[in-house]
MDAnalysis code that builds the backbone (N, CA, C; Angstrom):
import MDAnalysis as mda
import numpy as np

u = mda.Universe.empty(201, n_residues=67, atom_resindex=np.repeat(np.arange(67), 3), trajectory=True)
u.add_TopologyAttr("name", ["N", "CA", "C"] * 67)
u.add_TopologyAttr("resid", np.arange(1, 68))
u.add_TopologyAttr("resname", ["UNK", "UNK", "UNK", "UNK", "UNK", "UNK", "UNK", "UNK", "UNK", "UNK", "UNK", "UNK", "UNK", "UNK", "UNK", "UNK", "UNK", "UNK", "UNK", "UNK", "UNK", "UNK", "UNK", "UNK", "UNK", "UNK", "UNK", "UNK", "UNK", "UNK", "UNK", "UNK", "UNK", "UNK", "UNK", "UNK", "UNK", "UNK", "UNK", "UNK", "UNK", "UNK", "UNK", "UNK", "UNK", "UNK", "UNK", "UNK", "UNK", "UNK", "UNK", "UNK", "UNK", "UNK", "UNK", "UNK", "UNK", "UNK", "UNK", "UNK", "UNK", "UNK", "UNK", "UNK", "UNK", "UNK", "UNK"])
u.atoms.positions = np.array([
    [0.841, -1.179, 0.000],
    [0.000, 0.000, 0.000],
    [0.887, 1.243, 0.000],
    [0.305, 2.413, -0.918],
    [0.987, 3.860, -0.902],
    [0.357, 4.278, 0.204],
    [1.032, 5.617, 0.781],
    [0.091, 6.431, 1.473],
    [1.121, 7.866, 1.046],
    [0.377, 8.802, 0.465],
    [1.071, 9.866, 0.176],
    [0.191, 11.028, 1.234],
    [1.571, 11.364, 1.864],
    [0.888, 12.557, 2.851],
    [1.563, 14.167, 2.459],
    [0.770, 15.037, 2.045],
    [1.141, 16.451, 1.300],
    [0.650, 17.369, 2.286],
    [1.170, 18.888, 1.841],
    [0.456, 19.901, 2.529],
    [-0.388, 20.587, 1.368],
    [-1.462, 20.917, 1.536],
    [-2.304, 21.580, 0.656],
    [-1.645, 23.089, 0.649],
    [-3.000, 23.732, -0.388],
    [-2.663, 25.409, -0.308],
    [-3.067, 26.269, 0.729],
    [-3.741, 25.538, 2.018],
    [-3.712, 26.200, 2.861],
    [-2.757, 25.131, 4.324],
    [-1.688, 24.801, 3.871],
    [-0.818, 24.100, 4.608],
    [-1.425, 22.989, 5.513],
    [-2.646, 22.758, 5.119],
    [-2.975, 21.621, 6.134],
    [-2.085, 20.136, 5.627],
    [-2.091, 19.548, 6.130],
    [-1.404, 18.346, 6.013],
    [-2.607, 17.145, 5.793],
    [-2.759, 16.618, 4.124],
    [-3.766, 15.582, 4.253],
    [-2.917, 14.371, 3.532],
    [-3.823, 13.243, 2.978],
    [-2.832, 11.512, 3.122],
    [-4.175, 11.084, 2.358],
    [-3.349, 10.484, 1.169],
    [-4.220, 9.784, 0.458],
    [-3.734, 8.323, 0.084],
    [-4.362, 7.507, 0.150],
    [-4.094, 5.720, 0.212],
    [-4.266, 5.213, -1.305],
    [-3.483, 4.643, -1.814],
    [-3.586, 3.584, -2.577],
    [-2.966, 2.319, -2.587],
    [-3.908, 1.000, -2.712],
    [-3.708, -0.039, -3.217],
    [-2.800, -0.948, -3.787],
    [-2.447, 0.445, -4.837],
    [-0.972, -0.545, -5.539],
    [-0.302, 0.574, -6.364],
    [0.611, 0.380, -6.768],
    [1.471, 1.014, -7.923],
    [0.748, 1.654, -9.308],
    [-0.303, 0.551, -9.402],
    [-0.958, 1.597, -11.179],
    [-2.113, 2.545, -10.323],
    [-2.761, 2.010, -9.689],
    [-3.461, 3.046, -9.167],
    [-3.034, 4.406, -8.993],
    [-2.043, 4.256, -7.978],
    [-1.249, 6.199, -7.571],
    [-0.878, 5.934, -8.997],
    [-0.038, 5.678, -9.743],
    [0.263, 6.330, -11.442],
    [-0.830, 6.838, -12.038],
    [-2.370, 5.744, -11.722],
    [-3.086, 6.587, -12.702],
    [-4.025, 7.984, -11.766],
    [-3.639, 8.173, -10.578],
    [-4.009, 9.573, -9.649],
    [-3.118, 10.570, -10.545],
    [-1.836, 10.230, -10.656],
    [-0.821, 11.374, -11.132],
    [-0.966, 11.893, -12.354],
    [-1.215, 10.876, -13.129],
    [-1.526, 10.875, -14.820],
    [-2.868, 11.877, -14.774],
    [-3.652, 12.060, -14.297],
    [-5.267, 12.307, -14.569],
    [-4.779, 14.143, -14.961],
    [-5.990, 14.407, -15.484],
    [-6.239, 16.007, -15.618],
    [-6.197, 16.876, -14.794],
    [-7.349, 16.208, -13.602],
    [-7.200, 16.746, -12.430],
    [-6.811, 16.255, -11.405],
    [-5.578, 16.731, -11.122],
    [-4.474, 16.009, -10.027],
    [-4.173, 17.350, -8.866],
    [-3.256, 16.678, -8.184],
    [-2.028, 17.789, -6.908],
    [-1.847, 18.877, -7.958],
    [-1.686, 20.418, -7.371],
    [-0.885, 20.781, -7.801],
    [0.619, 20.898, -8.375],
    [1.601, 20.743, -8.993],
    [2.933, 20.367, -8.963],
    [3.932, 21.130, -7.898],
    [3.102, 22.053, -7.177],
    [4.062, 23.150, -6.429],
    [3.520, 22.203, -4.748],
    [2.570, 21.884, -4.808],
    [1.933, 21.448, -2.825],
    [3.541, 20.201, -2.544],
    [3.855, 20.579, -1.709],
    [5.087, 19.432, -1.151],
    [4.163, 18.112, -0.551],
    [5.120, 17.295, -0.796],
    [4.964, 15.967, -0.275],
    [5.764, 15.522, 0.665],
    [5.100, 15.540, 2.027],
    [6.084, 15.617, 3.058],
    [6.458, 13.561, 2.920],
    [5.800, 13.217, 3.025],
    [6.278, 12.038, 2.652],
    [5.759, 11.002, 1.647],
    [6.159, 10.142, 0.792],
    [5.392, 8.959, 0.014],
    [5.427, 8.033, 0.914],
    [4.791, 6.832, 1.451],
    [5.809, 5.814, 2.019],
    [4.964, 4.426, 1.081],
    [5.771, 3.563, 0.851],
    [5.629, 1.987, 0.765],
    [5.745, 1.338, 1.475],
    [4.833, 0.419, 2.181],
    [4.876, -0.156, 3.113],
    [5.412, 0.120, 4.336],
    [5.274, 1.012, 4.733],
    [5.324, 2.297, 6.063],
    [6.940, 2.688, 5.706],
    [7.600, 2.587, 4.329],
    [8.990, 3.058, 4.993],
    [8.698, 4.125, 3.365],
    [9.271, 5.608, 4.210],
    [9.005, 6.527, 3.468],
    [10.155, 6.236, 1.891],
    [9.383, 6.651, 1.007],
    [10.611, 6.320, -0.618],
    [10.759, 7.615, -0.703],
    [10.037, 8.738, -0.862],
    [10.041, 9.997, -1.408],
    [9.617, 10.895, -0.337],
    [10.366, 12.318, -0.654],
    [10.193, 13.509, -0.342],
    [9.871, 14.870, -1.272],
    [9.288, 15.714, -1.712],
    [9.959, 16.749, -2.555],
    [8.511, 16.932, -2.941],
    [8.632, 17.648, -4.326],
    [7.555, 18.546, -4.491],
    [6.099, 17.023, -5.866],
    [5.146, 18.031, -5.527],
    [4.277, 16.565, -6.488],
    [4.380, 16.778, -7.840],
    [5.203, 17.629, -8.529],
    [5.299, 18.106, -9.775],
    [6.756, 17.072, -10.206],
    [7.726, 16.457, -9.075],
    [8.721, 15.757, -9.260],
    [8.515, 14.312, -9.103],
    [6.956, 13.764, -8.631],
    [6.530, 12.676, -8.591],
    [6.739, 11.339, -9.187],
    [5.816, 11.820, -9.978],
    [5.819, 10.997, -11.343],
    [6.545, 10.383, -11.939],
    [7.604, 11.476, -12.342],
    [9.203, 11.356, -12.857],
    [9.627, 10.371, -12.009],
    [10.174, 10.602, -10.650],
    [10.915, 9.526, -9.623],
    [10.139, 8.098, -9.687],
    [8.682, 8.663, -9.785],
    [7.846, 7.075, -9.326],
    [8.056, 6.500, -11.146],
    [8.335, 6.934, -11.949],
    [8.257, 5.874, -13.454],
    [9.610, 5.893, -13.732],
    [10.666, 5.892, -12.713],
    [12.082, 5.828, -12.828],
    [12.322, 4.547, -11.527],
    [11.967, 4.563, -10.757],
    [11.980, 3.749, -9.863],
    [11.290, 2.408, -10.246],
    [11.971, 1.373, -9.078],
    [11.870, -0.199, -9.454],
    [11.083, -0.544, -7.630],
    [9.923, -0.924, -8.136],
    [9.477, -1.364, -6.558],
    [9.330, -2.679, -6.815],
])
């Protein structure tokens, strides 16, 4: 399971769950997604965090990466 936890545009801190690997790809892929600027304080896989950084650098890392 993903759990991606971000800060919105009014800095709250929210966490969204997915299932598996194509799922969050196809959240990122869509029209209406994250902004690319809201930070991602953490991604984690299986509770151990993979990623940090902004959601506009996502994608890129997650379709470069081998899980």
């Amino acid at each position: 399971m993903y759990r991606l936890t971000y800060q919105d545009s009014y800095q709250i801190e929210r966490t969204l769950e997915f299932e598996n690997y194509e799922e969050l790809m196809l959240s990122l892929s869509g029209c209406v997604t994250l902004p690319d600027t809201f930070l991602v304080t953490s991604l984690t896989f299986d509770d151990k965090v993979i990623y940090q950084g902004l959601v506009g650098d996502l994608y890129r890392f997650l379709s470069q990466a081998n899980f």
